[in-house]
C-alpha positions as CSV (number, residue, x, y, z in Angstrom):
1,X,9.7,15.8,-35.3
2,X,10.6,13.1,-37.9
3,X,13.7,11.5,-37.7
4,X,15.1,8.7,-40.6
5,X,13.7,4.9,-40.7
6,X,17.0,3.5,-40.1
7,X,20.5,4.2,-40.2
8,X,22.5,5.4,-43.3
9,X,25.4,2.1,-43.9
10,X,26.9,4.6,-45.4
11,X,27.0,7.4,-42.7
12,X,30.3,8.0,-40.7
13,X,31.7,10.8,-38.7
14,X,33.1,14.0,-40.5
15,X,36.6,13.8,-41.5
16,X,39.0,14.7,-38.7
17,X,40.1,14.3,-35.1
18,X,38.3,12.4,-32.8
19,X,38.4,16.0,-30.7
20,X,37.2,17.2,-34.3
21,X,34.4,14.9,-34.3
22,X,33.3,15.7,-30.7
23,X,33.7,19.4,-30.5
24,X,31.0,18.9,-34.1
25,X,28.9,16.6,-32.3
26,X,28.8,19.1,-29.0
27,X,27.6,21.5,-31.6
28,X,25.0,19.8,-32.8
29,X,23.5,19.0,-29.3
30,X,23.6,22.6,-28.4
31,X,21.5,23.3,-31.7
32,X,19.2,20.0,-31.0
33,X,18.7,21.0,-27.6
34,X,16.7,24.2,-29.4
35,X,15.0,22.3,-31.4
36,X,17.2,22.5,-34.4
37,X,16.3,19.8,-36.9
38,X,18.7,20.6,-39.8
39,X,21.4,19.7,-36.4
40,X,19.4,16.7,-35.6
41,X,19.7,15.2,-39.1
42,X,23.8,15.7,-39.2
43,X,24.4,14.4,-35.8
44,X,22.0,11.5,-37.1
45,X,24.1,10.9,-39.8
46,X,27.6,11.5,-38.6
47,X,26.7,8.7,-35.6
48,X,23.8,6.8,-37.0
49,X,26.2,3.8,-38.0
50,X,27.9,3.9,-34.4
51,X,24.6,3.5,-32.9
52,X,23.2,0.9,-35.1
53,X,26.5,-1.1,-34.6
54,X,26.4,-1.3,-30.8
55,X,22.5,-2.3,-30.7
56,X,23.4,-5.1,-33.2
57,X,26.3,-6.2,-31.4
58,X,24.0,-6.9,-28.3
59,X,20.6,-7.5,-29.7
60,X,21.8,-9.4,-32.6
61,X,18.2,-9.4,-34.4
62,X,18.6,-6.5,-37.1
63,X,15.3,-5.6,-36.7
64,X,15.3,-5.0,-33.1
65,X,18.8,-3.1,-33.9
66,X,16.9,-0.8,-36.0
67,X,14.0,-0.4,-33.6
68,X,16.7,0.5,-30.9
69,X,18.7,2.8,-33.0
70,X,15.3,4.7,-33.5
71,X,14.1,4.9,-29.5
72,X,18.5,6.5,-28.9
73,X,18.0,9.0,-31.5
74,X,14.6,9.8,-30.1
75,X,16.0,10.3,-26.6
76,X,18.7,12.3,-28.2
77,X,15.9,14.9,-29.7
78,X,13.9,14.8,-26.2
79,X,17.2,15.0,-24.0
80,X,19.8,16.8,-25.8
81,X,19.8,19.8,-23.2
82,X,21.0,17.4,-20.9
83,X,24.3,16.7,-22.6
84,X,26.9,17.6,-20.3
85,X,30.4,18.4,-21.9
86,X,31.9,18.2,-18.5
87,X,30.8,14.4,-17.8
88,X,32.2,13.0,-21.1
89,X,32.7,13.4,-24.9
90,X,29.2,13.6,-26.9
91,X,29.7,10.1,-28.7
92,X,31.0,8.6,-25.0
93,X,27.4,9.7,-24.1
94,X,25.6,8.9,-26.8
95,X,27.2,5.3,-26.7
96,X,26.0,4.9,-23.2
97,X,22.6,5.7,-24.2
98,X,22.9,3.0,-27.0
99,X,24.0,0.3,-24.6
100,X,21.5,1.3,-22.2
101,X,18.6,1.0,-24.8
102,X,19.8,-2.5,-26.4
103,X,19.9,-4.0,-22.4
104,X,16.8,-2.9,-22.2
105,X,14.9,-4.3,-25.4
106,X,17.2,-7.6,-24.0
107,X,15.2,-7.3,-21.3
108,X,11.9,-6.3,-22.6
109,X,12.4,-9.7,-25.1
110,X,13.4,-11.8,-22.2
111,X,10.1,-11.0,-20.2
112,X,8.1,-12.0,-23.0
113,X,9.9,-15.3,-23.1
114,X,9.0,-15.9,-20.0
115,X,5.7,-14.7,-20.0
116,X,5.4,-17.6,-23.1
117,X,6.7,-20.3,-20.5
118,X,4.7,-19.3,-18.1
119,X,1.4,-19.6,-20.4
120,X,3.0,-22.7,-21.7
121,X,3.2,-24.1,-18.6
122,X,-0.6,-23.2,-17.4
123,X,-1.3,-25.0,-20.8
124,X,0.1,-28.3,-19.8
125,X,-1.7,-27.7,-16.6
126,X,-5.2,-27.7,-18.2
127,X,-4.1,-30.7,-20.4
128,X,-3.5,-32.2,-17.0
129,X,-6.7,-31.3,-15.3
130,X,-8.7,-33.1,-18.6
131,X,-6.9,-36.3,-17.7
132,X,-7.6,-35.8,-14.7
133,X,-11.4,-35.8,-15.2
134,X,-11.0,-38.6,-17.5
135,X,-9.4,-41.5,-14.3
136,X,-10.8,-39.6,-11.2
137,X,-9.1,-37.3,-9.4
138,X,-8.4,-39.1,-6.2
139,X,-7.0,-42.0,-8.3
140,X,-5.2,-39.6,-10.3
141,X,-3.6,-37.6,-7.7
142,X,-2.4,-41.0,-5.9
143,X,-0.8,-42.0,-9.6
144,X,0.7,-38.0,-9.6
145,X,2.6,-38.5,-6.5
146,X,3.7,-42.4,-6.9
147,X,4.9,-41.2,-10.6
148,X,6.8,-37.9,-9.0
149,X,8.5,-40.2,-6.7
150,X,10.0,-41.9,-9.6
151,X,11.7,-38.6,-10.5
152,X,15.2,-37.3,-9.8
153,X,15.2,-34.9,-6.8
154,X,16.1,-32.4,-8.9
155,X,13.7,-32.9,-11.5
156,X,10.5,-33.0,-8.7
157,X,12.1,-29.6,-7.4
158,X,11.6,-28.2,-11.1
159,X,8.8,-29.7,-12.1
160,X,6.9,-29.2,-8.2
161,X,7.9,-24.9,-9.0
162,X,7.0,-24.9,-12.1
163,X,3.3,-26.8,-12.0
164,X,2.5,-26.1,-8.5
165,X,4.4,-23.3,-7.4
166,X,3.3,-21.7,-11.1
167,X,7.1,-20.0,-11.3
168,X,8.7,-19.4,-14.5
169,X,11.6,-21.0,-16.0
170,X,13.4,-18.2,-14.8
171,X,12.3,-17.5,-11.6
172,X,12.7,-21.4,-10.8
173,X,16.2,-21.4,-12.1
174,X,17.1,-18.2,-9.5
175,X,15.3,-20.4,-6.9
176,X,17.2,-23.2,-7.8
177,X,20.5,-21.4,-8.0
178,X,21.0,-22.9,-11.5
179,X,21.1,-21.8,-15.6
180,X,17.9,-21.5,-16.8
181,X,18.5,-24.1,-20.2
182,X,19.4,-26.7,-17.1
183,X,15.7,-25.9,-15.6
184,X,14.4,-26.3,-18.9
185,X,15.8,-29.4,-19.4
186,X,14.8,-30.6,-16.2
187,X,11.3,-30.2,-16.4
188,X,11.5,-31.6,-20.2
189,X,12.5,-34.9,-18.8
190,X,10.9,-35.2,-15.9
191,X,7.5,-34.5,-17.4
192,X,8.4,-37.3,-20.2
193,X,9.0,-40.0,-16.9
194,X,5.5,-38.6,-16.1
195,X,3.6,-39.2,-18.8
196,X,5.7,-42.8,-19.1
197,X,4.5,-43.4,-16.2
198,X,1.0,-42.4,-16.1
199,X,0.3,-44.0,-19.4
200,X,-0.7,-40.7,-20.9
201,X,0.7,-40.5,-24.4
């Protein structure tokens, strides 16, 4: 089954009602659901801009918007037997579907994020360890906890969960009951006192 690269700007729903509109769409789903792709190409193009407009609206990247728009219209070909008229209007039900998929690729991009702090932050570890090896590391663990004393309490919580508890930004923000740019910031400047005061440039 091939379905369109992206959405048609131009594509919007069939003159008429919006009970029109629905009772076409419900039509279509019936047809898709046998494996009609003539069906599947209208319903595509009477609701492709609908779809592409509520991905945009939450994932903001157009590319991800397109990306989304493709995985809906996929589930639509996959799922359409499970349309049920009786639970809602076909574009109520395809707009949930939309929703759904743009929270997840959210989600999906937020992981990744956080996946990139948490390798950043085993990164810095490493850089760590080779200063380390460079002073000794009994004097160097001394100099580690004078210099986290010097620290805000906050800012040793952050920094403490994030190097030695090897939690992510976002997992030591929900620990920490606070925003996750806050945490950021947090372990930004405490890592700067730090490196002040262990004379590592």
């Amino acid at each position: 089954m091939e379905t369109p690269n992206a959405p048609n700007p131009e594509a919007t729903a069939s003159p008429g009602t919006a009970a029109d509109v629905n009772r076409r769409l419900g039509d279509l789903l019936a047809q898709i659901a046998t494996g009609d792709q003539g069906a599947f190409a209208e319903f595509y193009e009477l609701t492709s801009r609908r779809v592409f407009g509520m991905a945009r609206r939450v994932l903001i990247d157009p590319e991800l918007s397109e990306d989304a728009t493709q995985e809906v219209f996929l589930q639509v070909w996959q799922n359409a037997a499970k349309f049920n008229p009786e639970a809602g209007s076909p574009l109520a039900w395809l707009m949930t579907i939309s929703h759904r998929r743009a929270v997840d690729k959210v989600r999906s991009s937020q992981s990744s994020n956080d996946r990139e702090a948490k390798y950043g932050a085993s990164s810095q570890e490493i850089d760590h360890d080779s200063v380390s090896d460079e002073v000794g590391s009994r004097l160097e663990a001394e100099a580690v906890v004078r210099c986290l004393d010097t620290l805000t309490e906050t800012q040793q919580q952050s920094v403490r969960l994030a190097y030695y508890g090897g939690l992510t930004y976002r997992e030591v923000a929900e620990k920490l009951d606070a925003a996750v740019p806050t945490i950021k910031s947090r372990i930004r400047d405490g890592l700067i006192r730090l490196k002040t005061c262990l004379g590592v440039s």
